[in-house]
MILOLUM-867506 format. One record per residue (C-alpha): residue number from 1; residue in one letter; chain; x, y, z. Coordinates in steps of 0.2 Angstrom, whole numbers. Example, Ala and Ser with C-alpha at 12.3 -4.5 7.8 and 13.67 -1.06 7.14 Angstrom:
BEGIN
+-----+------+------+-------+-------+-------+
| pos | code | unit |     u |     v |     w |
+-----+------+------+-------+-------+-------+
|   1 |    A |    A |    62 |   -22 |    39 |
|   2 |    S |    A |    68 |    -5 |    36 |
+-----+------+------+-------+-------+-------+
REM end
This chain:
BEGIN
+-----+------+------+-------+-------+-------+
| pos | code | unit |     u |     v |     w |
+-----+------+------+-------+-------+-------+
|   1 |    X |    A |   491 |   411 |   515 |
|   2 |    X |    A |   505 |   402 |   505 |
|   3 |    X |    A |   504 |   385 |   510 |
|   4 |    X |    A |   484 |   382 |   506 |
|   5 |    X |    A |   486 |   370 |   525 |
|   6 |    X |    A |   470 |   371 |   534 |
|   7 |    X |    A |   460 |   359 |   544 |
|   8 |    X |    A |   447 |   356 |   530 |
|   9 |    X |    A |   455 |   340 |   527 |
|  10 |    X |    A |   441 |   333 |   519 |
|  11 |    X |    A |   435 |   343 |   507 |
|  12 |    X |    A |   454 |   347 |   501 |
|  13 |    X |    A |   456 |   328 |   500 |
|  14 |    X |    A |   440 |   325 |   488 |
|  15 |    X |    A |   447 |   340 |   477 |
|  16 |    X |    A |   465 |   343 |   478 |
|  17 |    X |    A |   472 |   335 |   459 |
|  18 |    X |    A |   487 |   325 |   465 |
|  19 |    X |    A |   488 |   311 |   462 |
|  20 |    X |    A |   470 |   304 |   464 |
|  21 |    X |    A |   461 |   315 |   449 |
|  22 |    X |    A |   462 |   318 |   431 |
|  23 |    X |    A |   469 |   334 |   428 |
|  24 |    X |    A |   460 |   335 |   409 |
|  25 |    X |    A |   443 |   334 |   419 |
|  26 |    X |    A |   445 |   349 |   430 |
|  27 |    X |    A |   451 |   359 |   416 |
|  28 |    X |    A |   437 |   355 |   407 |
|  29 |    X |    A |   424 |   359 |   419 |
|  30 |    X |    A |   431 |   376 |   424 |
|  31 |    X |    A |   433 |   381 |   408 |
|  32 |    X |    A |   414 |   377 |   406 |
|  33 |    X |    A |   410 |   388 |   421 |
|  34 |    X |    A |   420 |   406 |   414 |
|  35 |    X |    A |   414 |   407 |   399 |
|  36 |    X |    A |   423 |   422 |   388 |
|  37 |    X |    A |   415 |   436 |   380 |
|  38 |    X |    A |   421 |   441 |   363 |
|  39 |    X |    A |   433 |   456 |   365 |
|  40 |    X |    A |   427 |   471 |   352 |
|  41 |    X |    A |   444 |   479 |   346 |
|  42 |    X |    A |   436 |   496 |   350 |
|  43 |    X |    A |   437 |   490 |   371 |
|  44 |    X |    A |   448 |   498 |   381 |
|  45 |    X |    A |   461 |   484 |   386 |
|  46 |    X |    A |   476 |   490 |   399 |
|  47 |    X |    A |   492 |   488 |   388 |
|  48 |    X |    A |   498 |   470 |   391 |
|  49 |    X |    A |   483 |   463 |   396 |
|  50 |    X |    A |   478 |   445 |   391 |
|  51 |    X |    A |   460 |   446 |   388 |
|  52 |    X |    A |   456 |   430 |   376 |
|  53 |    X |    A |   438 |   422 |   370 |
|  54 |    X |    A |   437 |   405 |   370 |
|  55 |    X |    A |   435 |   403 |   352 |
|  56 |    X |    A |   445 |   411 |   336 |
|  57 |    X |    A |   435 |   422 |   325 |
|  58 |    X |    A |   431 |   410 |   313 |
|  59 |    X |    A |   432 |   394 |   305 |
|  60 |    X |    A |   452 |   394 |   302 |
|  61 |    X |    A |   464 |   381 |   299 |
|  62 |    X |    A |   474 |   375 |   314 |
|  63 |    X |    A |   493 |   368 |   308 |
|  64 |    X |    A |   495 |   351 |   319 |
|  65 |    X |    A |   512 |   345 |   322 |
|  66 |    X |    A |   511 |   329 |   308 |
|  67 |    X |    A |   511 |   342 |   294 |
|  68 |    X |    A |   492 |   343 |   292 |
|  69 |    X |    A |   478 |   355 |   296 |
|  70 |    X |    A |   462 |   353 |   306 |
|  71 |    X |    A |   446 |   364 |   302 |
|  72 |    X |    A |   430 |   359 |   312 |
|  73 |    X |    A |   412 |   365 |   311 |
|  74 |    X |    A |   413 |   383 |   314 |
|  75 |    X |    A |   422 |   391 |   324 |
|  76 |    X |    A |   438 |   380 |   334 |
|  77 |    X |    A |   432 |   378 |   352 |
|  78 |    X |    A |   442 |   376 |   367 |
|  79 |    X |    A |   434 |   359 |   371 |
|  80 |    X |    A |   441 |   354 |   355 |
|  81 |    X |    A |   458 |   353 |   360 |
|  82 |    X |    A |   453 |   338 |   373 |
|  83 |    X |    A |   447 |   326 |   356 |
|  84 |    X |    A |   466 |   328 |   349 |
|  85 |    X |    A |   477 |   314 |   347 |
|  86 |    X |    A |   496 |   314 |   349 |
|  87 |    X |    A |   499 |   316 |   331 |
|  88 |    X |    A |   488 |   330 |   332 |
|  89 |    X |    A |   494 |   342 |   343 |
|  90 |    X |    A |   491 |   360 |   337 |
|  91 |    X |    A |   507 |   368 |   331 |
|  92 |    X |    A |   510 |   384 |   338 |
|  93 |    X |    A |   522 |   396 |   328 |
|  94 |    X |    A |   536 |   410 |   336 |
|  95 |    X |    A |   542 |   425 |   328 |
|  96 |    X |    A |   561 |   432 |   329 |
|  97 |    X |    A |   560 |   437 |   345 |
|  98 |    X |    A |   551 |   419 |   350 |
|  99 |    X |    A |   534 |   425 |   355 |
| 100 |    X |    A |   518 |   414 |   349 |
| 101 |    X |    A |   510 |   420 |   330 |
| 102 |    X |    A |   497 |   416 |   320 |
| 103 |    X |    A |   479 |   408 |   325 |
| 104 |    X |    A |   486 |   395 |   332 |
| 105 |    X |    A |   493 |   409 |   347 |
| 106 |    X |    A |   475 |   412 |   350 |
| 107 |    X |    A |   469 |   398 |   352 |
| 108 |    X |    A |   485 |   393 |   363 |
| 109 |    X |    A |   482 |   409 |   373 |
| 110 |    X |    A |   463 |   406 |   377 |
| 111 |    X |    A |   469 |   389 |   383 |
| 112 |    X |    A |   484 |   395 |   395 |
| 113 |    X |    A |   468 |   405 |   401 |
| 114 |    X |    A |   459 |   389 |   407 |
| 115 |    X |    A |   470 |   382 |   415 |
| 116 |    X |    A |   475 |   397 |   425 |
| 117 |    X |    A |   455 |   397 |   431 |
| 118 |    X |    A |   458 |   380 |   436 |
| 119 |    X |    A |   459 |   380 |   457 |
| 120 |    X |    A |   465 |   361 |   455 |
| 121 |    X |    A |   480 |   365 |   447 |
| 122 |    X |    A |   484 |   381 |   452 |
| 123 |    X |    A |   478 |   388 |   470 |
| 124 |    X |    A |   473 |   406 |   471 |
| 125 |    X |    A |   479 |   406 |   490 |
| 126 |    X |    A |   497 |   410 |   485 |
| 127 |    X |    A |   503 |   428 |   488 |
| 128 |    X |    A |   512 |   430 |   471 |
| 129 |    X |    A |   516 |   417 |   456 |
| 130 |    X |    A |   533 |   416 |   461 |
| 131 |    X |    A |   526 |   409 |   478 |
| 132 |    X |    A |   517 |   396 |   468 |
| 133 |    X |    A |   527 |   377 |   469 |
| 134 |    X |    A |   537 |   373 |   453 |
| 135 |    X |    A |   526 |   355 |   454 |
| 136 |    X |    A |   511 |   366 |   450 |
| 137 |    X |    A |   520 |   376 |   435 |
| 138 |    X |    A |   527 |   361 |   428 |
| 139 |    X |    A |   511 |   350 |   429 |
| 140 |    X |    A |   503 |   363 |   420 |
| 141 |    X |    A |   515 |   365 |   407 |
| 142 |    X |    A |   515 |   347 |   404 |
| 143 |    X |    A |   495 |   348 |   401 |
| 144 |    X |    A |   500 |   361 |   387 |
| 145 |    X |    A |   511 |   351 |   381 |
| 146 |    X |    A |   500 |   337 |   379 |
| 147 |    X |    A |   489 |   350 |   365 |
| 148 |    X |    A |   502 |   359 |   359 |
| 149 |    X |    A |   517 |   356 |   349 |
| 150 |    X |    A |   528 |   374 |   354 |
| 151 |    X |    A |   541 |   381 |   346 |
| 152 |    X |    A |   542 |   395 |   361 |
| 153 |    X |    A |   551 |   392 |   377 |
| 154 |    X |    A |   544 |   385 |   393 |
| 155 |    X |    A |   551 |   399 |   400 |
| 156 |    X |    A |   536 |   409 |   392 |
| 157 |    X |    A |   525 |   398 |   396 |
| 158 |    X |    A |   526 |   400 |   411 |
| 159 |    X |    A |   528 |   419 |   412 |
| 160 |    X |    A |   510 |   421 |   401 |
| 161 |    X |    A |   503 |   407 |   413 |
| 162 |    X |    A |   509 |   418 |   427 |
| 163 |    X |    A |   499 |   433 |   420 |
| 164 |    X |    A |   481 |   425 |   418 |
| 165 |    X |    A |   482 |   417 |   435 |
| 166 |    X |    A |   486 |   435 |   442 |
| 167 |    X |    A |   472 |   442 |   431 |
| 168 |    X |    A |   461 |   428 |   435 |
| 169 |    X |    A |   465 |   432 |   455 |
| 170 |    X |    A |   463 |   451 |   451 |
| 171 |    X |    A |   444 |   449 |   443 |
| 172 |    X |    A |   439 |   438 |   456 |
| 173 |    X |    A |   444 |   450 |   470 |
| 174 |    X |    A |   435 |   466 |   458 |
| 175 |    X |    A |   419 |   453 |   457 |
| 176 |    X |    A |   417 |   441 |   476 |
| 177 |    X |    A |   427 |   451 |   486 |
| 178 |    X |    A |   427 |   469 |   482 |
| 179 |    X |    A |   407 |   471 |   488 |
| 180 |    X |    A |   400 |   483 |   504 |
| 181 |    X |    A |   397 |   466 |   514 |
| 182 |    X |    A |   407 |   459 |   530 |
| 183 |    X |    A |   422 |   451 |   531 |
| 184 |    X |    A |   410 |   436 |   537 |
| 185 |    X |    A |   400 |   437 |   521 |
| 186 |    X |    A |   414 |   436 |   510 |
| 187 |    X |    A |   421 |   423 |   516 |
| 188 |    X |    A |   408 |   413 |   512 |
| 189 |    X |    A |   403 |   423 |   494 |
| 190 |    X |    A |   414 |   408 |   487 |
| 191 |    X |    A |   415 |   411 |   466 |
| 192 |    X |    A |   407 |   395 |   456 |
| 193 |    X |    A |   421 |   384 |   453 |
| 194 |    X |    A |   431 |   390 |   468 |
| 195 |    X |    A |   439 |   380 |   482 |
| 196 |    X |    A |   431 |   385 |   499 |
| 197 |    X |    A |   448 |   384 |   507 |
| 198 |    X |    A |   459 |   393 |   495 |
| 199 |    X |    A |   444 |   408 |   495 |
| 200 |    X |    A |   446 |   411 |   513 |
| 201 |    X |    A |   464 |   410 |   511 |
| 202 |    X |    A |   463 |   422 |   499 |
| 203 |    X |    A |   450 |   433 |   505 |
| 204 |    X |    A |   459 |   435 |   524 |
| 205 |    X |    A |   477 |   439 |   515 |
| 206 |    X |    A |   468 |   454 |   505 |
| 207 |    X |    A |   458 |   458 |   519 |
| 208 |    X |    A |   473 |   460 |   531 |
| 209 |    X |    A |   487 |   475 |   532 |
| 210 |    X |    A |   500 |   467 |   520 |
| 211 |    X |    A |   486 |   466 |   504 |
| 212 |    X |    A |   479 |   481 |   507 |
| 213 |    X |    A |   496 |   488 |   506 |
| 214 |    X |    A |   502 |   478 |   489 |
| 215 |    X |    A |   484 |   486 |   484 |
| 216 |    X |    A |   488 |   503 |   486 |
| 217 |    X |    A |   505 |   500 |   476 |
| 218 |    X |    A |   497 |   492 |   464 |
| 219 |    X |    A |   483 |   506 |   461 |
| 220 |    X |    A |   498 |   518 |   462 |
| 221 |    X |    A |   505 |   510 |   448 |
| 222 |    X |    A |   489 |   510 |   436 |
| 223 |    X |    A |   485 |   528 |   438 |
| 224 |    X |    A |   500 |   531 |   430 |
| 225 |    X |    A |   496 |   521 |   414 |
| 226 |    X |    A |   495 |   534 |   401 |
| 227 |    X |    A |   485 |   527 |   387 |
| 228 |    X |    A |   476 |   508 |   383 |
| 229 |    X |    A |   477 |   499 |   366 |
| 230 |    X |    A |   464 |   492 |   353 |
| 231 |    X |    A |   471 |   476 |   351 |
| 232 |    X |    A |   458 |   465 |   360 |
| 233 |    X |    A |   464 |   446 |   363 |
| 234 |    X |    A |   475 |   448 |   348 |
| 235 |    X |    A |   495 |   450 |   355 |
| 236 |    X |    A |   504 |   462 |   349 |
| 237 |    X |    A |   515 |   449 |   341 |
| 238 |    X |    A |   503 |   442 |   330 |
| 239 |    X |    A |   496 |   460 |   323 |
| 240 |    X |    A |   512 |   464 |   316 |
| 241 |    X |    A |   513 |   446 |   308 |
| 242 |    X |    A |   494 |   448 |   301 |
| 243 |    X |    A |   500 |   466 |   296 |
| 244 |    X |    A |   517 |   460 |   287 |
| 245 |    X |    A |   507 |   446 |   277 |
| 246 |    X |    A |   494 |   458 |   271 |
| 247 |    X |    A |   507 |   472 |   267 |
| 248 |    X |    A |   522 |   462 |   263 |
| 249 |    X |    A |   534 |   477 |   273 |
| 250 |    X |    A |   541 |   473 |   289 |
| 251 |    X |    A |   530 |   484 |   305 |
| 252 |    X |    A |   541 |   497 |   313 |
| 253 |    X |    A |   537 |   500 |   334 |
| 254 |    X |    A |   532 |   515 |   328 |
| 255 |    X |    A |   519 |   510 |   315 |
| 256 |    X |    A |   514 |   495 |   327 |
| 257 |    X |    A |   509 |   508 |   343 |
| 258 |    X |    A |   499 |   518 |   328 |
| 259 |    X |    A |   490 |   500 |   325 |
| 260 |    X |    A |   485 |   497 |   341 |
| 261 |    X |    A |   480 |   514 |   347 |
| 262 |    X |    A |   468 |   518 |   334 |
| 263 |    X |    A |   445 |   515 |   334 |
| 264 |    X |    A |   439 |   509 |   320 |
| 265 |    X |    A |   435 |   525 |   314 |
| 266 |    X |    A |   454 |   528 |   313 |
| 267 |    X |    A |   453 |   540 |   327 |
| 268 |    X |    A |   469 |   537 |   342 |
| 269 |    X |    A |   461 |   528 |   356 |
| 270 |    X |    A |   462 |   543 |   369 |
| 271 |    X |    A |   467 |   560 |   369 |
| 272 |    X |    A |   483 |   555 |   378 |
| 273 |    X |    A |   486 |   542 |   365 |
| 274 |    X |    A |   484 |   555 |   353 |
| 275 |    X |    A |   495 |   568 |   359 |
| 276 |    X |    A |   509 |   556 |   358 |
| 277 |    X |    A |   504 |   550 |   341 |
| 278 |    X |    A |   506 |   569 |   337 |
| 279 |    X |    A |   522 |   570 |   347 |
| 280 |    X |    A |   531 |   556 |   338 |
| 281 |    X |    A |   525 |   560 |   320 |
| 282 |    X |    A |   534 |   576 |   322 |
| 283 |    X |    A |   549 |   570 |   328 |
| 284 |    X |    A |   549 |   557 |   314 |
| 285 |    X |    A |   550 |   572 |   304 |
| 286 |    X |    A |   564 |   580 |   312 |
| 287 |    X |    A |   575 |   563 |   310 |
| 288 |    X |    A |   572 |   560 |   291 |
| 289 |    X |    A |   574 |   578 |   287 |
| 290 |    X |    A |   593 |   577 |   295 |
| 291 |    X |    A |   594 |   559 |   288 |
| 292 |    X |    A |   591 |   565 |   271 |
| 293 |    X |    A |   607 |   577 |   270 |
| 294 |    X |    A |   618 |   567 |   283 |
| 295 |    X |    A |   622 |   548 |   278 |
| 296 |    X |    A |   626 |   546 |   297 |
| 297 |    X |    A |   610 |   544 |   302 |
| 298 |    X |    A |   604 |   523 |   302 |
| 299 |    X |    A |   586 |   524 |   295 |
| 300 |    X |    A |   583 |   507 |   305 |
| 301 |    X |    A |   587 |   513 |   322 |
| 302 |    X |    A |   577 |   531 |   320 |
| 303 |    X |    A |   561 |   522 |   328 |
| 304 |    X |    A |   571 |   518 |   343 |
| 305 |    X |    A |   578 |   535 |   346 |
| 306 |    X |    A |   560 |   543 |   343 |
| 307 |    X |    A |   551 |   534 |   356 |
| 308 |    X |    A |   567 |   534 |   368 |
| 309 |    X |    A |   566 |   554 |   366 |
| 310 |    X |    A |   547 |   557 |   367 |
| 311 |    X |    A |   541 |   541 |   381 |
| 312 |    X |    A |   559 |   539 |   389 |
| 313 |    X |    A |   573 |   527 |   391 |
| 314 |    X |    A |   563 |   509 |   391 |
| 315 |    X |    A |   559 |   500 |   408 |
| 316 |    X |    A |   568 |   486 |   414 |
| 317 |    X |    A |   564 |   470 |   407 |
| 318 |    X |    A |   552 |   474 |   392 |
| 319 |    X |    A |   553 |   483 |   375 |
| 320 |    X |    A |   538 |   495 |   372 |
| 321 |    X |    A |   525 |   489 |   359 |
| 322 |    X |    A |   532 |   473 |   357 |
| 323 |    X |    A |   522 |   463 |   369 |
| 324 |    X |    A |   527 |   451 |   382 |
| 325 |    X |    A |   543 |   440 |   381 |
| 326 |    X |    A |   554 |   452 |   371 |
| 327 |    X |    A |   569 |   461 |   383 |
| 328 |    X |    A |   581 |   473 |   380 |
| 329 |    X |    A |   596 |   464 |   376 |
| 330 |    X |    A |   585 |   451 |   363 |
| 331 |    X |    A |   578 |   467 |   354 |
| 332 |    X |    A |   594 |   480 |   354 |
| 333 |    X |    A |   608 |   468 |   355 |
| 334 |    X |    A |   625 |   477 |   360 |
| 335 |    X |    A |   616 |   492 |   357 |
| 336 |    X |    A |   603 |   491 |   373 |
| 337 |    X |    A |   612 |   501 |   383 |
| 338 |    X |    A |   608 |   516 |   373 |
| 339 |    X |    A |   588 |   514 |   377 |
| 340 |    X |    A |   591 |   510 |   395 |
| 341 |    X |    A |   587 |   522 |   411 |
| 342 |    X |    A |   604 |   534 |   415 |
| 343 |    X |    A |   612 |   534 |   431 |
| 344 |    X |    A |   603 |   546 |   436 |
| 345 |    X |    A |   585 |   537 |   433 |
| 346 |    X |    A |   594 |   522 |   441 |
| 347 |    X |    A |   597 |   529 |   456 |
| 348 |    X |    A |   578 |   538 |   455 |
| 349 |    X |    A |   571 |   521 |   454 |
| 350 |    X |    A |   581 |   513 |   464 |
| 351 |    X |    A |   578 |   524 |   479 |
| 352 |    X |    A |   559 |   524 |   474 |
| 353 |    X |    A |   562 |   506 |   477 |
| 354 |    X |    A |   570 |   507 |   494 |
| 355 |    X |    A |   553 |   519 |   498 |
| 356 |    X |    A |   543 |   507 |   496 |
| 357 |    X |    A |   550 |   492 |   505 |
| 358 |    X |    A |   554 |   504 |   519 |
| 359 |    X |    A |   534 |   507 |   519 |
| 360 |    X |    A |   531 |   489 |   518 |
| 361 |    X |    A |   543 |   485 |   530 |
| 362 |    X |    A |   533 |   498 |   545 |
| 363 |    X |    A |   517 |   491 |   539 |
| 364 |    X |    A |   523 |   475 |   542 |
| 365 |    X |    A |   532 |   480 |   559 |
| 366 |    X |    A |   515 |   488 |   563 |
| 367 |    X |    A |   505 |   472 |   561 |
| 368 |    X |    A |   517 |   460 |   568 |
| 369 |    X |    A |   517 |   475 |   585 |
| 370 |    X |    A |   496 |   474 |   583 |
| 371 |    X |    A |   498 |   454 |   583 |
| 372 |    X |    A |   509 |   453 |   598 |
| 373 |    X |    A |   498 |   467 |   607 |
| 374 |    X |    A |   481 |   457 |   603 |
| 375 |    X |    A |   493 |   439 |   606 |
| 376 |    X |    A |   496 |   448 |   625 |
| 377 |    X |    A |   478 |   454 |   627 |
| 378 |    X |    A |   473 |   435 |   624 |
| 379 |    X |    A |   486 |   428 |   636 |
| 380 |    X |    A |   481 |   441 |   652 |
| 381 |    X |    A |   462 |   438 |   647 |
| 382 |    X |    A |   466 |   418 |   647 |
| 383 |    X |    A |   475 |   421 |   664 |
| 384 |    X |    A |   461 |   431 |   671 |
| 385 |    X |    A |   448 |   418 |   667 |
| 386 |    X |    A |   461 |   405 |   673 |
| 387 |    X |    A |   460 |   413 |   690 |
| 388 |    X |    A |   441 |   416 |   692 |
| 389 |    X |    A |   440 |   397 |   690 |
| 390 |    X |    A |   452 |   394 |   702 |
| 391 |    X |    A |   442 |   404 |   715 |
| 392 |    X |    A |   427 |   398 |   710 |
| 393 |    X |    A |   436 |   380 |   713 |
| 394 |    X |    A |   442 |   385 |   731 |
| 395 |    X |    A |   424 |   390 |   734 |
| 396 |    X |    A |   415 |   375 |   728 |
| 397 |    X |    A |   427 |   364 |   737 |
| 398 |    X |    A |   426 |   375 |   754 |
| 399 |    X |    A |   407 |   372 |   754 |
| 400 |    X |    A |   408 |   354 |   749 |
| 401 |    X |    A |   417 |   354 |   765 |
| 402 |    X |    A |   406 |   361 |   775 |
| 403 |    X |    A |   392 |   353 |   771 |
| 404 |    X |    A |   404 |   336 |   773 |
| 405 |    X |    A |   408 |   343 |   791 |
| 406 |    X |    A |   393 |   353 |   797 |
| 407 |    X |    A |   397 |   362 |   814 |
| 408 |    X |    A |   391 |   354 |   828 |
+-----+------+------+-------+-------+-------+
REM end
């Protein structure tokens, strides 16, 4: 798995995308074959997930890159975006912190969504996205920009492109590949749409040690999510923009994590959820309690320090309730290094880290001594069969010649 090289040559050649097809017509017709459901906001999504129908809510106006707006019949499909000229390519907006907003960030969103499904233009047999070539990142991205007019950087682009294809890979596996039936029958349980080659690819890396060992981490990691969020296919981004226009007051992190963890009813989402809701209000009450009698106290940065003290320093590389695309350094300036792990907790992940290449490493020693012990097996079985035939040549040829040179 890696390479997508197999002996299939034929059917790759009628398939693979480059140069020989139109990339549009591929798109198209995957898209038509995963069709979205609409996500209620009451669904239980894992926070950062990317779940996105494939049409907006309703008939909205879509800002296009000449200044003007389009509004179809009903609701703005995904199809549509393949009718648009280059004077009208849809206009997708950032905030501060240069993530997509607005309608226009959903429908860009549910798009970055197809093309991730599409096998053409990027292979599921790939172990991780950053094993996947640049020509197939960049070919993508220049189809998105064919559509879209963006104010956000390729860089994020490419990291939420990265995300659907790993969730796409990751609902295939729950769907064709994760069923009581034998190895033999899931290779051929192909998904509609799919590439036979790059399933079996696929299939026979999560079937072997190695992705049964990046499962386990994985798993490991989910059971310790704490608490899921009721935003739907709405980014995290784009409902504190919707709740700043209706509002006209900028959304804190704190207000935003009381947004999104709520039913409709009002009531927090779990009962984890809403211990922490409880935890955080009371330590809100603390801080504007001392911040009333001591001038020291920044009002601005009391939300930081609440959910720093109550959830923790912030991981590496993200900024709690603020959705993909927004790091440390972009959200707290100088001031990051307040929020980020001790050196204690360094050294704690670091070491957890060192753990579990150490368990990859024997797993991976382990295979590579089962390979060699089965490669060995094969070569003394070859050799025994080499020397039966050998014998069995002697004999023929011994009675040949007798029967050559009967005694006389």
């Amino acid at each position: 798995m890696g390479n997508g090289s197999r002996d299939d040559i034929v059917e790759r050649s009628e398939t693979l995308p480059f140069p020989e097809q139109d990339l549009n017509e591929d798109i198209l017709s995957t898209s038509t074959q995963f069709q979205w459901e609409e996500v209620s906001t009451e669904q239980q999504t894992v926070v950062g997930s990317s779940s996105v129908p494939d049409t907006l809510d309703e008939s909205v106006e879509i800002q296009t890159e000449n200044g003007g707006t389009r509004r179809g019949r009903g609701r703005t499909l995904l199809t549509d975006l393949y009718n648009l000229n280059s004077a009208d390519r849809v206009k997708v907006t950032r905030n501060s912190h240069g993530q997509p907003v607005g309608q226009e960030a959903r429908l860009l969103a549910g798009y970055l969504g197809s093309i991730a499904r599409n096998a053409n233009m990027l292979p599921i047999n790939y172990e991780s996205w950053h094993n996947m070539p640049d020509s197939n990142k960049n070919q993508a991205l220049s189809n998105i920009k064919e559509r879209f007019a963006l104010k956000v950087s390729d860089a994020y682009i490419k990291k939420a492109l990265g995300k659907k294809w790993r969730d796409n890979k990751s609902i295939l596996k729950k769907e064709y590949f994760k069923k009581p039936i034998s190895l033999e029958e899931k290779l051929q349980n192909v998904p509609p749409g799919m590439l036979r080659y790059q399933w079996e690819d696929a299939v026979r890396f999560w079937n072997s040690k190695k992705g049964e060992d990046r499962e386990r981490v994985g798993t490991s990691s989910r059971q310790k999510q704490k608490f899921t969020h009721t935003a739907g296919s709405r980014s995290f981004a784009c409902v504190a923009q919707a709740t700043e226009a209706s509002s006209g007051q900028k959304v804190g992190r704190l207000q935003l994590f009381d947004i999104t963890h709520r039913k409709k009813d009002g009531t927090p989402m779990t009962p984890e959820a809403a211990e922490i809701m409880e935890k955080l209000k009371d330590k809100k009450a603390e801080y504007e309690a001392t911040a009333s009698t001591d001038s020291s106290v920044n009002f601005e940065d009391i939300d930081n320090r609440i959910i720093n003290e109550v959830l923790g320093p912030e991981r590496y590389g993200r900024v709690r309730f603020q959705g993909s695309g927004v790091n440390l350094t972009q959200y707290f300036g100088s001031t990051s290094h307040q929020y980020m792990p001790s050196g204690s907790q360094r050294q704690a992940e670091v070491q957890r880290l060192k753990d579990q290449i150490v368990q990859i490493q024997a797993s991976t020693d382990e295979q590579i001594s089962q390979l060699r012990a089965e490669a060995a097996a094969r070569e003394a079985e070859q050799s025994r069969k080499y020397n039966e035939l050998q014998l069995q040549l002697q004999s023929m040829m011994t009675m040949f010649q007798q029967c050559q040179n009967p005694p006389s």
